[in-house]
DRENGUZA-731317 format. One record per residue (C-alpha): x, y, z. Coordinates in pm, whole numbers, plus 32768, in hexadecimal, padded with zeros to 4 digits. Layout:
BEGIN
XYZ/...
***
This chain:
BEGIN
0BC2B201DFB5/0BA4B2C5E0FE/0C0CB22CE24F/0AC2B204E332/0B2AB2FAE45C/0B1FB231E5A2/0A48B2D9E6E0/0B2BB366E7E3/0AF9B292E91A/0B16B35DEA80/0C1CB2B7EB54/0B59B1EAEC5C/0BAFB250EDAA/0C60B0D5EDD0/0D40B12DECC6/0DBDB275ED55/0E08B1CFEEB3/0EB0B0DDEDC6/0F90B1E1ED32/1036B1D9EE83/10C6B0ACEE2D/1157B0E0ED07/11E6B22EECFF/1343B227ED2E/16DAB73EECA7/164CB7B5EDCF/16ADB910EE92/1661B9D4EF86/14F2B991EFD1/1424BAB2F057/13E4BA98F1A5/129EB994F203/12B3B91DF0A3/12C4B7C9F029/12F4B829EECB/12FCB96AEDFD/1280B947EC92/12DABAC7EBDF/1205BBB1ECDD/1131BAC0ED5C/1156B9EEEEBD/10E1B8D4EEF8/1110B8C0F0C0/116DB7B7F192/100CB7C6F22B/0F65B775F0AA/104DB638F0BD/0FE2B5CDF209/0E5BB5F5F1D9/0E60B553F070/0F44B42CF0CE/0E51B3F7F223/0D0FB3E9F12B/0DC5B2DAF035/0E44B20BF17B/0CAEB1F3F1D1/0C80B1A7F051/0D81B09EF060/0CC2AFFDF190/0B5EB05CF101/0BC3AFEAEFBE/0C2BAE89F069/0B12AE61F13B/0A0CAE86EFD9/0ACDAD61EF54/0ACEAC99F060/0C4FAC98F0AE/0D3FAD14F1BE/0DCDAE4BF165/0F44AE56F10F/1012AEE9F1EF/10EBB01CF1A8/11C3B0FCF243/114DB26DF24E/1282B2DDF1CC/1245B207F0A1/10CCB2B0F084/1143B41FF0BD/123EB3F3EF8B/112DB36FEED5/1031B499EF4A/112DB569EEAC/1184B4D9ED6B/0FE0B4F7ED4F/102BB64BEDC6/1112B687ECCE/1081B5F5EB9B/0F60B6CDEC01/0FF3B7F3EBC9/1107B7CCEAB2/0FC6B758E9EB/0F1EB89CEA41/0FF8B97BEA14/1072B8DFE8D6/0ED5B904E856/0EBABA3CE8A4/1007BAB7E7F6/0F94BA04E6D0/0E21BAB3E6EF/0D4EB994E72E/0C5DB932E801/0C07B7E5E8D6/0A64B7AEE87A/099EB7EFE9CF/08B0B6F3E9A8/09B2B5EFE976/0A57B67BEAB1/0924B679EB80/08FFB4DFEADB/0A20B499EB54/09EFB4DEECCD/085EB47DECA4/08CDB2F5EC4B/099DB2EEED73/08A6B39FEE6E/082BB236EF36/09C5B1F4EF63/09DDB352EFD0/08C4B357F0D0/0961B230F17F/0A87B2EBF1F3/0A8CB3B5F317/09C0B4DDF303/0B04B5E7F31B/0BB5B539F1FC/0AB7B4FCF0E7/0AF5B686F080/0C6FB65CF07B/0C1DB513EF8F/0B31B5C1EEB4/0C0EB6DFEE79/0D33B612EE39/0C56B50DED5A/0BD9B653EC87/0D3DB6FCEC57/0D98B5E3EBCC/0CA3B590EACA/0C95B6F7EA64/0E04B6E8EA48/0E03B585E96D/0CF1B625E89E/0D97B77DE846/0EB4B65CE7DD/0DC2B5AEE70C/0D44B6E6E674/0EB9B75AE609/0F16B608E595/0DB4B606E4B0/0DFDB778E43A/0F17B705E3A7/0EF7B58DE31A/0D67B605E292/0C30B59EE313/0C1BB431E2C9/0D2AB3F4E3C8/0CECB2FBE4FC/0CD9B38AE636/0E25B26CE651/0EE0B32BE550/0E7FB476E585/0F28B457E717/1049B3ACE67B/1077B4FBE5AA/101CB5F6E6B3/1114B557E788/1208B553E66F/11DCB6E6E601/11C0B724E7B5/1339B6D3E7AD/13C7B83BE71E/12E6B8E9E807/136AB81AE932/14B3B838E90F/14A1B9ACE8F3/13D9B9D8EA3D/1494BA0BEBA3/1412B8DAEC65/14C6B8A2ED9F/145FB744EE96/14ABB73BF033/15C1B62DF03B/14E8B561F12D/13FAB4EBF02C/14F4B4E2EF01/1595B59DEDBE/1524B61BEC9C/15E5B59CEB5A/15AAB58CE9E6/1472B621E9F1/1402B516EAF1/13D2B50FEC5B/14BEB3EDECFD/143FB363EE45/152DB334EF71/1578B43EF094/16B2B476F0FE/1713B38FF1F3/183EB3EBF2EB/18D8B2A5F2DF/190EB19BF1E6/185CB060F240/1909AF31F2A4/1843ADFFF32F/1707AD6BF264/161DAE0BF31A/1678AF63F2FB/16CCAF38F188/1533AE8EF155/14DAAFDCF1D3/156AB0A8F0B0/147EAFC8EFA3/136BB074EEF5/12BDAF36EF6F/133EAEAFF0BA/12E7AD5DF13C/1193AD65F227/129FACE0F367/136AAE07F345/1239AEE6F332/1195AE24F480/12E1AE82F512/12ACB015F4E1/1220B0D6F615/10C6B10FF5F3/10E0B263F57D/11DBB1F4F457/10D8B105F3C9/0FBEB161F2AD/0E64B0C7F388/
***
């Protein structure tokens, strides 16, 4: 009996803000790098304009519901812009090694069903949130299409992910991928959240500010500049 394949769903542009919150051996990092995955870059500046798009998708995404928007440090959303960053291109270049291809159409879905919450950002950082938004469902499809190559056709999208990410693993671990110490390490094939700090924290307060997901008072207690608004 086959297994009914499930649709692939585009990640709503809530639910990539939302990644933020849930994302958790490095070297010599070129210079004006954040992170260097084999040859490819990804800069300091791609960090900065992605995490300011998903700190207006964060408030945007608050507003549509009818609730105040959590607050977060922008630390905590630049370490999150990169893990998306990241997973962007491991995926990609992991697809392309293996010779497959993300579906365009599926691609150009993806950004299309999230078009009204992009045109309520500002105007200079709805094409940073596109771009970033299609990377990454061109990467998770090239993972889907790996993952289905290999389990057969009848695979769920679910499974097919699950395998991608499974068969990605060899491929990481064999790449040169280097993270700036301010946003974190890269370990077992995974990117580990938490910049160097130049002290060890001692009173409450500064040790909330090292959780993925710091208490709204400590936030409120950030400069303006340090807080995701």
């Amino acid at each position: 009996m086959s297994v009914a394949r499930r649709r692939w769903r585009p990640a709503r542009l809530s639910a990539l803000a939302a990644a933020v919150m849930v994302v958790s051996g490095c070297g010599s990092v070129h210079p004006g790098s954040a992170a260097v995955v084999g040859s490819q870059s990804i800069s300091h500046a791609e960090v900065d304009d992605v995490a300011a798009a998903l700190c207006s998708a964060n408030l945007e995404s608050a507003k549509a519901q009818g609730q105040a928007a959590q607050a977060l440090p922008t630390r905590g959303v630049r370490e999150g812009a990169l893990q998306i960053l990241l997973e962007t291109e491991l995926n990609q270049q992991f697809g392309e090694a293996e010779g497959v291809a993300a579906n365009k159409q599926q691609v150009s879905q993806a950004v299309q069903q999230n078009a009204q919450g992009i045109a309520l950002l500002p105007a200079d950082q709805q094409e940073d949130f596109r771009t970033a938004l299609a990377g990454y469902a061109e990467g998770q499809l090239m993972l889907i299409e790996v993952g289905r190559e290999a389990l057969g056709a009848d695979a769920t999208d679910d499974e097919a992910i699950a395998e991608g990410t499974r068969l990605r693993g060899p491929f990481v671990d064999s790449l040169d991928v280097e993270v700036d110490p301010r946003y974190g390490t890269f370990e077992d094939g995974a990117f580990k959240r938490g910049g160097t700090a130049l002290s060890v924290a001692a009173s409450s307060q500064a040790r909330a500010g090292e959780r993925a997901n710091p208490p709204a008072g400590y936030v409120s207690t950030l400069p303006v500049s340090q807080q995701c608004s």
